[in-house]
C-alpha positions in Angstrom: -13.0 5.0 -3.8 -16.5 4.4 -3.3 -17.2 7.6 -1.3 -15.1 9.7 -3.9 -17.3 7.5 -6.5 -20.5 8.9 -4.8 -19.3 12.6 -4.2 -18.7 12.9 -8.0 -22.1 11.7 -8.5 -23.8 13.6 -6.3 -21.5 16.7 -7.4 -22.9 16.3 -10.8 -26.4 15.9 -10.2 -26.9 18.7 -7.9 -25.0 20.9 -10.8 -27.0 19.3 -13.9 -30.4 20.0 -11.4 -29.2 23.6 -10.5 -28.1 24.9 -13.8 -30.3 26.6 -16.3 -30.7 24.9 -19.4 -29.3 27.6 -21.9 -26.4 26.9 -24.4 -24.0 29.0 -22.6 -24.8 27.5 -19.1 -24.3 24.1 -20.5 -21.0 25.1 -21.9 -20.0 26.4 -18.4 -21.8 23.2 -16.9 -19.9 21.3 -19.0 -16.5 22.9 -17.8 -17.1 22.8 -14.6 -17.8 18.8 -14.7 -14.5 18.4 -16.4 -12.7 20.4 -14.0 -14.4 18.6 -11.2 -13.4 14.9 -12.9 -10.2 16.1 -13.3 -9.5 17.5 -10.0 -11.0 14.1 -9.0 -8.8 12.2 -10.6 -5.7 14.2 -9.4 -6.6 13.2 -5.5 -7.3 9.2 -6.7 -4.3 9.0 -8.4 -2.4 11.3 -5.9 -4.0 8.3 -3.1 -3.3 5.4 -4.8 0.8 6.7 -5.0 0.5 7.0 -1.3 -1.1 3.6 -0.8 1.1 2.3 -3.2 4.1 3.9 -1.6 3.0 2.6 2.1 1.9 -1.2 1.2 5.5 -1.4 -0.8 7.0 -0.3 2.6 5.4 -2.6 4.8 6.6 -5.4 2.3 9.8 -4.4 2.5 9.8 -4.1 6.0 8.3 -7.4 6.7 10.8 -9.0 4.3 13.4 -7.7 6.2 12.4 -8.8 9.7 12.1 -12.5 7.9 15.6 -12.1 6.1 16.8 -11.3 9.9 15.0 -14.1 11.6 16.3 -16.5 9.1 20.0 -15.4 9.6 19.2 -15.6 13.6 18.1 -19.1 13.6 20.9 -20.1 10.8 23.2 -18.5 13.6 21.3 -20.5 16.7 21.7 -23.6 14.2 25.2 -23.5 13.9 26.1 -22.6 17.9 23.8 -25.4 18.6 25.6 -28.0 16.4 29.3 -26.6 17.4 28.4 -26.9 21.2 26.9 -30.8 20.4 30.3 -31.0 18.0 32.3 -30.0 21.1 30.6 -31.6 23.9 31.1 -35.0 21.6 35.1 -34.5 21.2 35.0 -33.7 24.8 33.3 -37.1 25.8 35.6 -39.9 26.7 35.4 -43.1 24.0 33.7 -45.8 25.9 35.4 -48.9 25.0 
C-alpha cells in the first residue's frame, strides 16, 4: 500500500512539474490524474480481493486441520478408555 501510496505521489508530481500551465493542459492534467487514481484504485481493490480471498483460505484450512485433530484425539480417547474398559472386565475379582 505504501509503495502504491508513493508511486501515485510521485506519478503526480512529475505530471504537475512537467505540464504547462495553460487552461487546456490543466484540463488534460486533470484527466489524466483521475484516470491514474482510478486505475489505482482498480489494482488496490483488485489486491485486497486476493488477499482477502487467500487469508479466508488459510482460515478455513487451518480450521479444518483443528476440526480433524479434535475428532482424532476424541477417537484415541475413546479406544483408550474401551481397551482400559476391557482389560478391567478381563481382570479376575480379587477377593
Amino acid at each position: 500500500m505504501k509503495t502504491v501510496t508513493k508511486l501515485m505521489m510521485a506519478t503526480v508530481l512529475g505530471l504537475t512539474l512537467a505540464a504547462p500551465a495553460s487552461a487546456n493542459s490543466l484540463n488534460n492534467l486533470s484527466e489524466m490524474t483521475s484516470d491514474l487514481l482510478s486505475r489505482q484504485l482498480i489494482e488496490v481493490r483488485e489486491s485486497i480481493k486476493v488477499q482477502t480471498k487467500q487469508a479466508l483460505e488459510n482460515s478455513v484450512r487451518l480450521v479444518a486441520e483443528q476440526m480433524k485433530l479434535s475428532q482424532n484425539t476424541e477417537q484415541q480417547a475413546e479406544q483408550t478408555v474401551s481397551a482400559e474398559t476391557a482389560n478391567t472386565a478381563a481382570q479376575p475379582k480379587a477377593e
